[in-house]
Every structure is written in C-alpha cells, then in structure tokens.
C-alpha positions as CSV (number, residue, x, y, z in Angstrom):
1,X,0.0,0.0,0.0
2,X,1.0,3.8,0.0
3,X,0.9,6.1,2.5
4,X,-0.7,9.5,2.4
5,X,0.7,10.6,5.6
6,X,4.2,10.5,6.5
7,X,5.8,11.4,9.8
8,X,9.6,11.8,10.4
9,X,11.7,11.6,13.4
10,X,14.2,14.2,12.7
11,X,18.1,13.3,14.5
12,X,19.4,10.4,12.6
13,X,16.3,10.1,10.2
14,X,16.6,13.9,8.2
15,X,19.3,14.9,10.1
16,X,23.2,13.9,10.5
17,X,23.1,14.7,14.3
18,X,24.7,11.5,15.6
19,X,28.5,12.9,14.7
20,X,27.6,16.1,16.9
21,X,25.5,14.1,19.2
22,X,28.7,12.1,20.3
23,X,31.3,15.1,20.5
24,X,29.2,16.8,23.1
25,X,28.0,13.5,25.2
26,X,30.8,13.5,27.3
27,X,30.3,16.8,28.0
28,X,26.9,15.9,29.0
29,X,27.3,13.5,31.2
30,X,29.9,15.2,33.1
31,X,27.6,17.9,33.8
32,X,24.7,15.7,34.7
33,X,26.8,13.0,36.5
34,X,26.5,10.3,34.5
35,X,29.3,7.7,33.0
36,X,31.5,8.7,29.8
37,X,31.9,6.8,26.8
38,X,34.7,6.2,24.5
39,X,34.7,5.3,20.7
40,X,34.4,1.6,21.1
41,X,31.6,1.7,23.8
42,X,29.3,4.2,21.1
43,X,29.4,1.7,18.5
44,X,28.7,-1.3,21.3
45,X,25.6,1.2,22.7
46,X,24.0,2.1,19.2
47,X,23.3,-2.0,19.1
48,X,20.7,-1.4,22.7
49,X,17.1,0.0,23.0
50,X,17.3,3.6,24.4
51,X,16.6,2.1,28.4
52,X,19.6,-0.6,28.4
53,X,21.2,2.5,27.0
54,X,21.0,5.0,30.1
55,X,21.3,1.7,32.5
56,X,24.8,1.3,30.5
57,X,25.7,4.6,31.4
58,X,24.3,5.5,34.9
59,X,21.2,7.9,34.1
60,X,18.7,7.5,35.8
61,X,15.0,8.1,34.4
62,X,14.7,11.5,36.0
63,X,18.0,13.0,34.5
64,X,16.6,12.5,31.1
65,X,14.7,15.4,30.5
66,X,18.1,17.5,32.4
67,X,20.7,15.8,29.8
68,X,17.8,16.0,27.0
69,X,17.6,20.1,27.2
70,X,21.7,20.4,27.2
71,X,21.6,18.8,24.3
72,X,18.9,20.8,22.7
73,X,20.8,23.9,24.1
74,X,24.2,22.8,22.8
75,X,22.5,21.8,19.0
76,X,21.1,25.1,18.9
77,X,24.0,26.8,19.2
78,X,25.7,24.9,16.7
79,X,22.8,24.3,13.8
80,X,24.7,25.6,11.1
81,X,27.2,22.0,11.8
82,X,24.2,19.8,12.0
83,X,23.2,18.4,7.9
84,X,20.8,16.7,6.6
85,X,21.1,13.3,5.0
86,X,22.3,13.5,1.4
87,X,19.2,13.4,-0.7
88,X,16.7,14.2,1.9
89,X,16.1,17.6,0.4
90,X,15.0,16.4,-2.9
91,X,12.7,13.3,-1.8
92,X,10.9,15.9,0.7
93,X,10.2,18.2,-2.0
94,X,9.6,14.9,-4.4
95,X,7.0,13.5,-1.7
96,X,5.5,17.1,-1.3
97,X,4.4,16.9,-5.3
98,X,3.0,13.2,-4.7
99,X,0.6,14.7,-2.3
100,X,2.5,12.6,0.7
101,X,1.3,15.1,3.9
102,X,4.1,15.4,6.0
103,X,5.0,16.1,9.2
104,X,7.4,15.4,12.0
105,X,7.7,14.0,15.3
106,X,10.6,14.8,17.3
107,X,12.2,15.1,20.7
108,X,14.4,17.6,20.0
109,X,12.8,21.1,19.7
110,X,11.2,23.1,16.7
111,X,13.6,26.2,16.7
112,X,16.0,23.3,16.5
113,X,14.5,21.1,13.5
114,X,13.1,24.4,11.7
115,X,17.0,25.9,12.0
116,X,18.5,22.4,10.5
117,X,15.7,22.2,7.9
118,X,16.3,25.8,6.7
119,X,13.4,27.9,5.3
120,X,13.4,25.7,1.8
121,X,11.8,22.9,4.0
122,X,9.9,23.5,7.0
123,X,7.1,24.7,4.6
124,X,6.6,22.0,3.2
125,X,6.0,20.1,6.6
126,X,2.0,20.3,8.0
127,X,2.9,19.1,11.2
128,X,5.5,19.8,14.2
129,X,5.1,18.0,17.2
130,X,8.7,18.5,19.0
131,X,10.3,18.9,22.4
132,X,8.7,15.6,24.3
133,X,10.3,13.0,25.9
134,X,11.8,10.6,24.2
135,X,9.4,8.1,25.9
136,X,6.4,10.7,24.8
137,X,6.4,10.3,21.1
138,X,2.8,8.1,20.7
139,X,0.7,10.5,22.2
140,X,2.2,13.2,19.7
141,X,1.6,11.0,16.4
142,X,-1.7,9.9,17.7
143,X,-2.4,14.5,17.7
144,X,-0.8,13.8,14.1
145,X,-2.9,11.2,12.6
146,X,-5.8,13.4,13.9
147,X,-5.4,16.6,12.9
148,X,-4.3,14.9,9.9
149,X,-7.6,13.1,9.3
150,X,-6.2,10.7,7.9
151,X,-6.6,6.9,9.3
152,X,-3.7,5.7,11.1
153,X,-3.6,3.0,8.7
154,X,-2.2,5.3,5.7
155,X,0.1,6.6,8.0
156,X,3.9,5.8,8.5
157,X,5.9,6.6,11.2
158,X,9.8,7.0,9.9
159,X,12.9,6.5,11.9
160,X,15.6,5.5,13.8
161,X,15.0,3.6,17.0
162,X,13.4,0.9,18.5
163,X,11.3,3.5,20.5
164,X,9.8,5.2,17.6
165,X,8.6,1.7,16.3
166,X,7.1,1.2,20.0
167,X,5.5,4.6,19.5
168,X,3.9,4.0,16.1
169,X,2.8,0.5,16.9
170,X,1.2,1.9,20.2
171,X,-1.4,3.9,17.7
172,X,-1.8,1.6,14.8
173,X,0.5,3.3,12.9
174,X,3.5,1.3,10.9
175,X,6.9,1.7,11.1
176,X,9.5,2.3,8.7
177,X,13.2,1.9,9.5
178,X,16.1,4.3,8.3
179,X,19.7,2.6,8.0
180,X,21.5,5.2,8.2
181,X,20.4,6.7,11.5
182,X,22.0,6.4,14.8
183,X,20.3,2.4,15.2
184,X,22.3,0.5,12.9
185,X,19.5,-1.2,10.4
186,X,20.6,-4.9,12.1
187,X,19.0,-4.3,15.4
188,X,15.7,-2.6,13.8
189,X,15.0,-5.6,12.0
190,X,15.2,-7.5,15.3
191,X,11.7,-5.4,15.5
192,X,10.4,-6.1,12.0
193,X,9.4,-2.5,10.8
194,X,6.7,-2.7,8.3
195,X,9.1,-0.7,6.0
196,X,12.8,-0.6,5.4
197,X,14.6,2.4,3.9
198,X,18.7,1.7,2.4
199,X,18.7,5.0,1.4
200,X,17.2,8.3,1.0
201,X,16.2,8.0,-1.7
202,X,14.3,4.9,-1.1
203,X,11.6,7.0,0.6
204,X,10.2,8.1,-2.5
205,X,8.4,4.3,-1.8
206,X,6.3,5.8,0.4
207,X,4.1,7.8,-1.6
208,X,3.7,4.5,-4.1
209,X,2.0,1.6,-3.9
210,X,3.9,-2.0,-3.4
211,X,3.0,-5.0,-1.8
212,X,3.2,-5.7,1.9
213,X,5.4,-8.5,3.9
214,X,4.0,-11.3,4.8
C-alpha cells in the first residue's frame, strides 16, 4: 500500500546529528553526572534499545529530561554543523508533489529542526510535534494522525530507533526503519518494521504503492 501521511523523526532520520551528538555526550554526562563513553563503547551502545542505554551509562530516568535540554541547548548553538542526510532535500520536495502530507515528530525542539531544515523545507511540513520526551512520542503522532484526518492505517511513522517503532505501533501506525540513522539497520529488523529504507532516496516508496510483507 501507500501512504498519504508520512511522519519523520528528525536526528538520525533527516538529520546527520549522531557525529555532533557524540562530540558533546561526554560533555553531558559530566555535567549531569553520569558515565563517559569512548569510541568503542558508542558503536557497542547504538546496538541497545534507548533504556539498556542509560542503565549502561548510569542515568537515571529523571535526568533525562536535564541531559535532553543540554543537548537541545548545545545543537542550537551549533545548527549551522548539524546536515541533513544526502538526498533528503530532494525526496521531501519529491513527496510534497506526490501529495504525501508530511510532518514530524521529534524530541528535539522546533527552533532546533526548523533551523536544521532551513526555510526551503519547513514549509513543506504540516505538522510539528517537538520537544517531548523521548518516551512521549505516541501520544504526539496519535495528535498527528488526527489533525491529519487521515486513518492511522495510511500513516507511516519514519525512523531511527526501537522506541519510535514502539511509538507508532502503540497507535496503529506502521513503522519504517532508516539505516542510516544512529540504530544501525541490524537491530531494527530485530523489531520487524513494516518498511525498510537503504537509502534516501528509497523513501520516495512511500508515496507509491507496493506489496506488503507477509
């Protein structure tokens, strides 16, 4: 089937944030009190859901939202490093023209994914639904899907992490799975998204109708 309604994580799914994401954690942790990380161990914690994550490290639940705003503070101030994906721009604008609605649903904030994005493409999106936890995002592309009117069934949910496919799924909405975000694509199939992307350019799929798995 196709979708009419596609909804994007943004760091690691539109945006190249997971270089910038790991020159600053260290920084992070030392101001929240939580463990460093080396090389080796960032590669070893990209293969873990986002809880085995933080137990790996020491945070505790309520530091989350603390480490979650340095970050957002840190990424503002240095937007202009941040890229998107090669290719993204053109299948946004490409999925624009196929009448795809599109929208995005993202922890980080909206000053933040409207400064990355640059004023070429946050038009084109319908939808922001930023700044929640990271453990928030159903509810937010549940408000989506609705203001959206369009049935959760035509809607995709695109990105990253085992937690966004936990989100989709906990609305009726199907996931598709980036492989070049900051999951590597072997432990996102361990989830079976509904979708798999290899490249950007490979969500031009999702305005276009092909058979399902299964």
């Amino acid at each position: 089937m196709s979708y009419r309604l596609a909804i994007f994580d943004f760091d690691g799914t539109l945006a190249d944030s997971f270089p910038f994401f790991v020159s600053v954690f260290n920084r992070i942790a030392d101001q929240h009190g939580f463990r460093r990380v080396d090389a080796e161990q960032v590669q070893q914690l990209r293969h873990h859901d986002t809880r085995t994550i933080m137990r790996q490290v020491g945070m505790p639940a309520w530091k989350l939202p603390l480490a979650s705003r340095s970050f957002i503070g840190l990424m503002r101030e240095n937007a202009a490093r941040i890229p998107l994906f090669e290719g993204i721009h053109d299948v946004l604008h490409a999925l624009d023209r196929e009448g795809v609605r599109l929208a995005i649903v993202s922890s980080n904030s909206e000053q933040n994914v409207r400064l990355v994005l640059g004023p070429a493409l946050e038009e084109l999106f319908h939808h922001y639904e930023c700044g929640m936890s990271i453990f928030g995002k159903a509810a937010r592309i549940r408000k989506v899907v609705k203001q959206a009117a369009v049935p959760a069934a035509h809607a995709l949910y695109v990105g990253d992490q085992a937690m966004d496919a936990e989100a989709a799924r906990k609305v009726g909405v199907a996931f598709g799975a980036v492989s070049w975000g900051y999951a590597p694509i072997e432990a996102l199939r361990r989830i079976k998204p509904d979708r798999e992307f290899g490249t950007p350019a490979e969500l031009l799929q999702i305005g276009r109708s092909q058979a399902q798995p299964g």
